[in-house]
C-alpha positions in Angstrom: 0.0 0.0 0.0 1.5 3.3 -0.6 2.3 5.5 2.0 1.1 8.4 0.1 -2.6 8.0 -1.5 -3.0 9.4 -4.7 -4.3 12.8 -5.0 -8.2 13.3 -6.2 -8.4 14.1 -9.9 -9.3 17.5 -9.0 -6.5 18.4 -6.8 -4.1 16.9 -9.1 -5.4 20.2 -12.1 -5.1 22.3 -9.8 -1.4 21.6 -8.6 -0.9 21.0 -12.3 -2.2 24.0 -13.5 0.5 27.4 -13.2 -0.3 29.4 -10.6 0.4 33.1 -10.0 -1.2 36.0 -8.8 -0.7 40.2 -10.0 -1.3 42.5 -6.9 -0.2 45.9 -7.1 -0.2 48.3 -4.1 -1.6 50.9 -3.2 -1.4 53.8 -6.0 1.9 56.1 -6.7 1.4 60.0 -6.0 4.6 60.2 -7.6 4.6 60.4 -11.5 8.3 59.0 -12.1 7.2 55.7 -9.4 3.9 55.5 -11.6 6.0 55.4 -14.8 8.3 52.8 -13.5 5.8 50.7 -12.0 4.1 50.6 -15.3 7.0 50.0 -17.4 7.4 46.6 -14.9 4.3 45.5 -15.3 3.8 46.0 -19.4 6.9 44.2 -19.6 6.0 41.3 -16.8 2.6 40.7 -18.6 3.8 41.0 -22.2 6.4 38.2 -21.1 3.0 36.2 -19.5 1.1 36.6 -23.1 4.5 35.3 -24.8 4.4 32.1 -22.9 0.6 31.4 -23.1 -0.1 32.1 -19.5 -3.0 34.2 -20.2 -6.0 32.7 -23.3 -8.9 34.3 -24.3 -9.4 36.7 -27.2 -5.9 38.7 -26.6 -5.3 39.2 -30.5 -5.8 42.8 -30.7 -3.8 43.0 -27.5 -0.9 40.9 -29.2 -0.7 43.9 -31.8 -0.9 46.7 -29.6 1.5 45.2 -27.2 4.3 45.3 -29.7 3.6 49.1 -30.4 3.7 49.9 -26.7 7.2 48.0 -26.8 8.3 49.8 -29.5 7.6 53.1 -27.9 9.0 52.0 -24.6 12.4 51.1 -26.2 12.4 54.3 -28.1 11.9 55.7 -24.5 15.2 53.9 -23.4 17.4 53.7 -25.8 17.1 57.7 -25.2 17.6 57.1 -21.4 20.7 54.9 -22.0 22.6 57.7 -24.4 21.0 60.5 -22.4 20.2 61.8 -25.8 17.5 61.4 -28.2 15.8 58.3 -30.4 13.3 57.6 -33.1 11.2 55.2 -33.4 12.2 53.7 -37.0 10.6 50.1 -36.8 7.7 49.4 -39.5 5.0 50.6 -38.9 6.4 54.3 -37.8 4.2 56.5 -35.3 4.8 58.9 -38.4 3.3 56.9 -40.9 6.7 57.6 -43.4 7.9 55.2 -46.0 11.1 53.6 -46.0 13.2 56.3 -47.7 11.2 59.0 -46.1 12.0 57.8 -42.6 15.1 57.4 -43.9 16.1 61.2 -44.8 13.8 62.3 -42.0 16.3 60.3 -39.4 19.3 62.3 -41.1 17.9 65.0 -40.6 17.1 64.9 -36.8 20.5 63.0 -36.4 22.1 65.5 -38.7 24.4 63.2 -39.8 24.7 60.5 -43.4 23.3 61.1 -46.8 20.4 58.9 -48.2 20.8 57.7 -51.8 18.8 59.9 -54.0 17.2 56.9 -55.9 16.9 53.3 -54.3 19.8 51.1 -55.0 19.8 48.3 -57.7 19.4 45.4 -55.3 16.0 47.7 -54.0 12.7 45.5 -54.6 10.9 49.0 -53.1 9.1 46.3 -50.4 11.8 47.6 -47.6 10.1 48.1 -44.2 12.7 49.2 -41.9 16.0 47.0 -42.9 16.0 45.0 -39.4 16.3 49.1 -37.5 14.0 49.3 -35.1 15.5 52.4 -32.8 17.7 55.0 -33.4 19.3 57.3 -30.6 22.1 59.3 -30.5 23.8 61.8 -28.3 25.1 65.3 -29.2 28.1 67.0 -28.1 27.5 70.8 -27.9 29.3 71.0 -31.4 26.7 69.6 -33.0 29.5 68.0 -35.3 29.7 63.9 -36.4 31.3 61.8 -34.4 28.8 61.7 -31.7 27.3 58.9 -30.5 24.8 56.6 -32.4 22.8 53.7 -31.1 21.5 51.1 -33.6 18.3 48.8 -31.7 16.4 45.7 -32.7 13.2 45.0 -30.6 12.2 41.6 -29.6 9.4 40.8 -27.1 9.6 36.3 -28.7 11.5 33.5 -27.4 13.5 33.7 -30.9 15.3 36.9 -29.9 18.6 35.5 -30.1 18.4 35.5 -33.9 17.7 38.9 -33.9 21.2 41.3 -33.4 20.8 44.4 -35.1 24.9 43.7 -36.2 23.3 41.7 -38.7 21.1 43.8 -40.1 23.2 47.1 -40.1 25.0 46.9 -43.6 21.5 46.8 -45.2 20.5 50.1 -43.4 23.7 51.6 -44.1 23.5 50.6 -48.3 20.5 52.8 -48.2 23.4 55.8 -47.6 26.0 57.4 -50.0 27.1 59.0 -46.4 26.8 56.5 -43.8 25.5 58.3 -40.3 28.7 57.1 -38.6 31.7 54.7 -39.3 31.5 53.2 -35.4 27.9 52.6 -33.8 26.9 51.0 -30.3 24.7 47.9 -31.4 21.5 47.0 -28.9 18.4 44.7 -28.3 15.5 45.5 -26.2 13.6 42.8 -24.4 10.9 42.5 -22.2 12.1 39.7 -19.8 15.3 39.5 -17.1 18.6 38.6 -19.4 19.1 36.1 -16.4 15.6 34.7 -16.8 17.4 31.4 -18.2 20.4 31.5 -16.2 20.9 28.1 -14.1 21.9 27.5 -10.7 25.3 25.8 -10.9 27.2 23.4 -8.0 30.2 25.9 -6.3 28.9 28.9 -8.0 26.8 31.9 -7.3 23.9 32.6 -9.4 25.2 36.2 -9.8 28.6 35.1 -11.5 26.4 32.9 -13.9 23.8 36.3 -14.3 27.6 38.1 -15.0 29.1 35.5 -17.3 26.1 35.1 -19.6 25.2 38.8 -19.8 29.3 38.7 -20.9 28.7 36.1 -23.5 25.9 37.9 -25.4 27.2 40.7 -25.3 29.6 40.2 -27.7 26.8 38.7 -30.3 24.2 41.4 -29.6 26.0 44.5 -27.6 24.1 46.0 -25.2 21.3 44.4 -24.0 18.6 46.5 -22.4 16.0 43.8 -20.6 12.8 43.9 -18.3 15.1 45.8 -15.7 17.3 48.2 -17.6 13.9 49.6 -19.4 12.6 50.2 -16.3 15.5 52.3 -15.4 15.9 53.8 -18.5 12.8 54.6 -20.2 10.3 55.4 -17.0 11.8 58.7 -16.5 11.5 60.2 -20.2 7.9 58.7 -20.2 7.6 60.5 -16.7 8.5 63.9 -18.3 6.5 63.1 -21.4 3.4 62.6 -19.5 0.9 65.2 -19.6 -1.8 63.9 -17.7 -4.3 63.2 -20.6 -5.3 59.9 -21.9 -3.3 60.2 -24.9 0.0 60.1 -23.1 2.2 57.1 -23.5 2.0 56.4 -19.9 -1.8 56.6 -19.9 -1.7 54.4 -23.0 0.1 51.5 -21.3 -1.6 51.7 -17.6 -5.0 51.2 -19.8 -3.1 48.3 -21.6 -2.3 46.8 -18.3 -5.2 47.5 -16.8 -6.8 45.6 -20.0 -4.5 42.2 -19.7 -5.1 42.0 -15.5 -8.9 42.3 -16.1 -8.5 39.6 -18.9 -5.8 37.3 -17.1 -8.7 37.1 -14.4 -11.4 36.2 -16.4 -9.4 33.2 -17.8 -8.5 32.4 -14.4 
């Protein structure tokens, strides 16, 4: 007989089932602890949709999840360069094609020289050449030779076939005058860089957190995850927010607020 009797069938779901629970306290007078807070949470839950924790009829929140991200990363690639970015993934805020976006980028940047006609290898279908952000950073010269941040954005489990290094040299064929010779490559991500890391025998888990965050690094330069955003982005999308309903930060509260009510519905 075993010493342990099996479990009813219904206890057995229930331990089977994932379990978790979203609380949040009481509200922030503060606009810049709002802002962070936020920025955890949209990335916490968009990391729940990616691994199927929530169901029901999140489709049209799939889409406007990845605009949010996009705008979020926009928001800290600026806070990591303490400069300025565009958003330059397809489809733009601005509603620009390709080339457009492309001379309008130069512009702001003041820096490279788009081609004055597509080149040759151009089948005019070009969305955004694998360029999702653009920051830089002026000096008070104003001169190239500033600093220029090149950013993929990738909320999926697949992100590690994503660094922007291999995407750059089709962005930079689009230039007769490339916007710089030396840029700082980056990938934005929703979800702890350690998130995968495993407990080894006679280490710590920091020096494994420190030696993978080393590793990638060399494959996909700086890598901005759940934690870095928050630290980066929820102060420009503090100073952004106006207090209407069309703010970013008003847009993503009503997202989250959205996904909690749905995540308890599918409970």
């Amino acid at each position: 007989m075993p010493i342990n009797p099996p479990l009813p069938q219904d206890t057995r779901s229930r331990l089977a089932r994932p379990q978790w629970r979203l609380s949040i306290a009481s509200p922030a007078q503060d606009v810049r602890i709002r802002a962070a807070r936020t920025c955890y949470l949209f990335c916490l839950l968009t990391s729940t949709i990616r691994d199927a924790r929530i169901t029901g009829n999140i489709a049209a929140l799939r889409q406007s999840m990845a605009n949010h991200f996009q705008a979020i990363a926009t928001d800290a690639a600026a806070g990591v360069l303490n400069g300025q970015a565009i958003s330059f993934g397809f489809p733009r805020p601005s509603g620009l094609g390709f080339r457009a976006a492309l001379v309008e980028a130069s512009r702001q940047m003041r820096l490279g020289r788009p081609l004055e006609t597509p080149p040759l290898h151009s089948k005019r279908q070009e969305k955004d050449a694998g360029i999702d952000v653009i920051a830089w950073r002026d000096f008070r010269d104003g001169r190239p030779s500033k600093l220029v941040l090149l950013g993929q954005v990738a909320s999926g489990h697949n992100w590690k076939e994503k660094s922007v290094k291999n995407d750059t040299y089709r962005f930079f064929g689009w230039f007769s005058e490339r916007p710089s010779e030396h840029y700082i490559p980056s990938v934005f991500i929703p979800f702890p860089l350690h998130h995968e890391c495993q407990v080894q025998a006679g280490v710590t888990f920091e020096d494994v957190a420190v030696a993978n965050a080393y590793h990638l690094e060399r494959g996909f330069g700086i890598i901005v995850d759940r934690l870095r955003i928050v630290e980066t982005a929820a102060a420009r999308l503090a100073e952004a927010h106006d207090g209407t309903s069309d703010s970013t930060l008003s847009s993503l509260e009503a997202w989250v607020e959205e996904v909690r009510r749905l995540a308890r519905e599918s409970a």
